[in-house]
C-alpha positions as CSV (number, residue, x, y, z in Angstrom):
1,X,13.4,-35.4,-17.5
2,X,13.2,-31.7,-19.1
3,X,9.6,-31.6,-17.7
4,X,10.3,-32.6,-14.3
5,X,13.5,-30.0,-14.3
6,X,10.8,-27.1,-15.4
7,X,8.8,-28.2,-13.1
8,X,11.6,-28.1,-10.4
9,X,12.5,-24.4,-11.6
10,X,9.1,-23.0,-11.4
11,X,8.3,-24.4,-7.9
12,X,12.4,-22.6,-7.0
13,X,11.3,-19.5,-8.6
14,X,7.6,-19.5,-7.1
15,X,9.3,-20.1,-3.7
16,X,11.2,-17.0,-4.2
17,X,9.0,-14.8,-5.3
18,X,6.5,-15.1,-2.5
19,X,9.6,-15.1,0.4
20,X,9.2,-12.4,3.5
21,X,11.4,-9.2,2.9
22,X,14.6,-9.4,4.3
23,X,14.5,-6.6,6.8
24,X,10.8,-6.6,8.8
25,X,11.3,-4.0,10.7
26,X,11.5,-0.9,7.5
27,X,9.1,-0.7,5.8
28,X,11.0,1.4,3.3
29,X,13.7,-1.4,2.9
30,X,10.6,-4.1,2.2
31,X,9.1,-1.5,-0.7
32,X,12.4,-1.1,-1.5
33,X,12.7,-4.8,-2.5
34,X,9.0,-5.9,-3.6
35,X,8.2,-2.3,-4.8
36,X,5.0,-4.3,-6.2
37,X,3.8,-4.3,-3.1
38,X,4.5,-0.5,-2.6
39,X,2.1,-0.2,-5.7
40,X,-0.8,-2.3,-4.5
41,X,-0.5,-0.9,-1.6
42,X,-1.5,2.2,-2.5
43,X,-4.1,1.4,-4.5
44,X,-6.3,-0.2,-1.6
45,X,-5.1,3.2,0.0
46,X,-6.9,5.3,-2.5
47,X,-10.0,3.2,-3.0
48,X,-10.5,2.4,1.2
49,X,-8.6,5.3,2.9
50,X,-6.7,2.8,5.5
51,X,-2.9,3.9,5.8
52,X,-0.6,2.2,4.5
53,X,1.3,1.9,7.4
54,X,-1.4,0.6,9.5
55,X,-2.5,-2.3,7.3
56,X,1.4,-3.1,6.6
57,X,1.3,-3.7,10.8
58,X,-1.5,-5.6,10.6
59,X,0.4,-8.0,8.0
60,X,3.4,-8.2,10.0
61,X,1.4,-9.0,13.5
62,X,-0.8,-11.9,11.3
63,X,2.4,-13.9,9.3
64,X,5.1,-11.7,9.1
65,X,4.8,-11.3,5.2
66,X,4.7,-15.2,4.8
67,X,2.2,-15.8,2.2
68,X,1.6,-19.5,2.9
69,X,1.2,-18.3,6.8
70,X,-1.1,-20.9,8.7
71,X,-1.8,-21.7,12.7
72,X,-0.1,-24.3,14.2
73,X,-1.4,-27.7,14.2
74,X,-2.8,-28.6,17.2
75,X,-1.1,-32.4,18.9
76,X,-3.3,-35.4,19.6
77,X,-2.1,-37.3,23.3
78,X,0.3,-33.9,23.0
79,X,2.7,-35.3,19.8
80,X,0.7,-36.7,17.2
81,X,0.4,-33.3,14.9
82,X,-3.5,-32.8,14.5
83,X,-5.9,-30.5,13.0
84,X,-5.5,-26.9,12.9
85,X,-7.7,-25.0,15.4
86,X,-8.6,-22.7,12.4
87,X,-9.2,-22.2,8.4
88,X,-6.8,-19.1,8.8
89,X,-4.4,-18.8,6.0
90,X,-2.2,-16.1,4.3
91,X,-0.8,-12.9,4.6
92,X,-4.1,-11.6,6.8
93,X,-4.4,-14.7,8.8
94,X,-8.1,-14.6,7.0
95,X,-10.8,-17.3,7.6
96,X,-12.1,-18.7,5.1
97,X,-16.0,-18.1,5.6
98,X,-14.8,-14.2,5.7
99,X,-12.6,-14.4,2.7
100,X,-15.8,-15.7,1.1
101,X,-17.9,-13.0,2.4
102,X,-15.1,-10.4,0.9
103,X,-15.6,-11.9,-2.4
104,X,-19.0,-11.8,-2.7
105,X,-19.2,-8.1,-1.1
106,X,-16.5,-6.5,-3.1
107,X,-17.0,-9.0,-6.7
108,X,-13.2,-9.7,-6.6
109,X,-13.2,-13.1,-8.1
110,X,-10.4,-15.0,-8.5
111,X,-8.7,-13.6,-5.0
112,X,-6.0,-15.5,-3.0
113,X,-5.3,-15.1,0.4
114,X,-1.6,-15.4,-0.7
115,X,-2.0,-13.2,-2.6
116,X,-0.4,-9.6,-1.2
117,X,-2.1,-7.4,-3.3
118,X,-5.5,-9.2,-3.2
119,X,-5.0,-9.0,0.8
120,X,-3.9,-5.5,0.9
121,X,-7.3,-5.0,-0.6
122,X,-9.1,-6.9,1.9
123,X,-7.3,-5.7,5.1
124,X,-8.1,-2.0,3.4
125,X,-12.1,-3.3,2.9
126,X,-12.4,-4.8,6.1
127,X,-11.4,-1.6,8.1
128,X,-13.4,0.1,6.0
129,X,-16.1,-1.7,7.1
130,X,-14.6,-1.6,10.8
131,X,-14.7,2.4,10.2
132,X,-18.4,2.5,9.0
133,X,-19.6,-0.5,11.4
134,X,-18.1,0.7,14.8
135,X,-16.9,4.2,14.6
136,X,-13.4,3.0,14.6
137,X,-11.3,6.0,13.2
138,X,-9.5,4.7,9.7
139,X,-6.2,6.0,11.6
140,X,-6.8,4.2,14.7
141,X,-4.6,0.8,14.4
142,X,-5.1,0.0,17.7
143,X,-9.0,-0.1,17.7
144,X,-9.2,-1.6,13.7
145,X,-7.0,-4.5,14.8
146,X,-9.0,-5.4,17.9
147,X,-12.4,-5.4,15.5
148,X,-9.6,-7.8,12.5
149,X,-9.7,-10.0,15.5
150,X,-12.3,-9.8,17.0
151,X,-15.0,-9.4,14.2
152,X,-17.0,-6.2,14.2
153,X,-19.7,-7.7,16.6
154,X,-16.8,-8.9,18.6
155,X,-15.7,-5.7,19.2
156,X,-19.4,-3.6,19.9
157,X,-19.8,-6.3,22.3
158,X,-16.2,-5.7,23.8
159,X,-15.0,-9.6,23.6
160,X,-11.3,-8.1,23.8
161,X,-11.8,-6.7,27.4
162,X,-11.5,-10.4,28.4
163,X,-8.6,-10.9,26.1
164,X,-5.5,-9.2,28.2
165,X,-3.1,-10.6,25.7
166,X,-5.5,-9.3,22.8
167,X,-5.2,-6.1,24.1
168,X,-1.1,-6.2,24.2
169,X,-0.7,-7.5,21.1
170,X,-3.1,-4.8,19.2
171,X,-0.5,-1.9,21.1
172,X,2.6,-3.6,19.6
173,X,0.6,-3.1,15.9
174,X,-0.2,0.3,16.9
175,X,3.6,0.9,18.0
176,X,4.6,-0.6,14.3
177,X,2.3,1.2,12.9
178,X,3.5,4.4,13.9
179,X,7.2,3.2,13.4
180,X,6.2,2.6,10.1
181,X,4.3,5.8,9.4
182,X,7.6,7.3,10.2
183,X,9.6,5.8,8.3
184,X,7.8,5.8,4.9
185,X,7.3,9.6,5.6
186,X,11.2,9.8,4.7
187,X,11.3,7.6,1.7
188,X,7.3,8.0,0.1
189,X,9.2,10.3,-2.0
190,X,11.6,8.1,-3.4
191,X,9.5,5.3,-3.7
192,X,6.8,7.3,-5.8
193,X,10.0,9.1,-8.2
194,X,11.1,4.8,-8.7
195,X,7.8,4.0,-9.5
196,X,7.5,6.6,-12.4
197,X,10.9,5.4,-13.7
198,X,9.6,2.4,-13.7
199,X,6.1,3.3,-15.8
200,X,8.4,5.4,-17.8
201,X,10.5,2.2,-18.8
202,X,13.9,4.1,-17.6
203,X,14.8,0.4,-16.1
């Protein structure tokens, strides 16, 4: 009984710990509550040179911070739930034969695609490679998520121009991207002065 009650409160706390931050639309208030993420954030900053704030809107557009994010199932004769049109999973919304290809390229074994700070890391390497690949500008989110989508073939050969919605959706991530960029100009400051308390062991 005492193991099955563990068992029951690590599955409560895991569930917790990986839940979407309560305000989507601030990026300062998500830091604010998983300042981890503020953290590894920045460090797939410093080693790719993608903003924050763009790769935070490409998150948001892919599973709205839901680690465990999948697409829907698809229905057989239209109810019977089915097989999911893709291997797609996590934060990123990252296929499984790329999140391989990640691995091997960048030696990060031991990655999860629910993880955030492993993603972070990823979204950060694969607009790098977006960057070097297609001439995308590494503070263009509008052209780096239509290359996330599309692949970086995909995009040289312009599959998105076919792809009106496409097209729509990568503005609202450049819109939230700027929203963001905004807003964590304000508060950068006050995150970074938390995060040396924190190192400091004030609390």
């Amino acid at each position: 009984m005492k193991i099955i009650l563990c068992i029951v409160v690590v599955v409560m706390l895991s569930g917790c710990a990986t839940a979407p931050p309560k305000n989507l639309d601030d990026i300062c208030s998500i830091f604010e509550e998983k300042p981890d993420w503020y953290q590894e954030a920045k460090d797939s900053y410093r080693k790719w040179k993608i903003p924050i704030p763009v790769m935070m809107a490409i998150v948001y557009q892919e599973s709205r911070f839901k680690s465990d994010a999948r697409p829907p199932r698809t229905k057989l004769l239209g109810f019977i739930p089915w097989t999911r049109p893709s291997t797609s999973y996590g934060y990123g919304q990252v296929l499984e034969e790329t999140w391989d290809v990640y691995i091997r390229n960048t030696g990060n074994r031991g990655a999860d695609r629910d993880n955030f700070g492993d993603v972070m890391d990823f979204i950060g390497w694969y607009c790098d490679r977006s960057h070097r690949k297609c001439s995308i500008s590494r503070r263009d989110p509008y052209n780096l998520y239509l290359a996330y989508h599309e692949g970086q073939n995909g995009f040289i050969g312009r599959t998105y121009r076919a792809k009106g919605w496409l097209m729509q959706v990568a503005r609202k991530v450049k819109e939230r991207a700027l929203l963001y960029s905004a807003q964590l100009a304000r508060c950068r400051g006050k995150l970074d002065k938390e995060k040396r308390k924190r190192f400091l062991g004030i609390f």
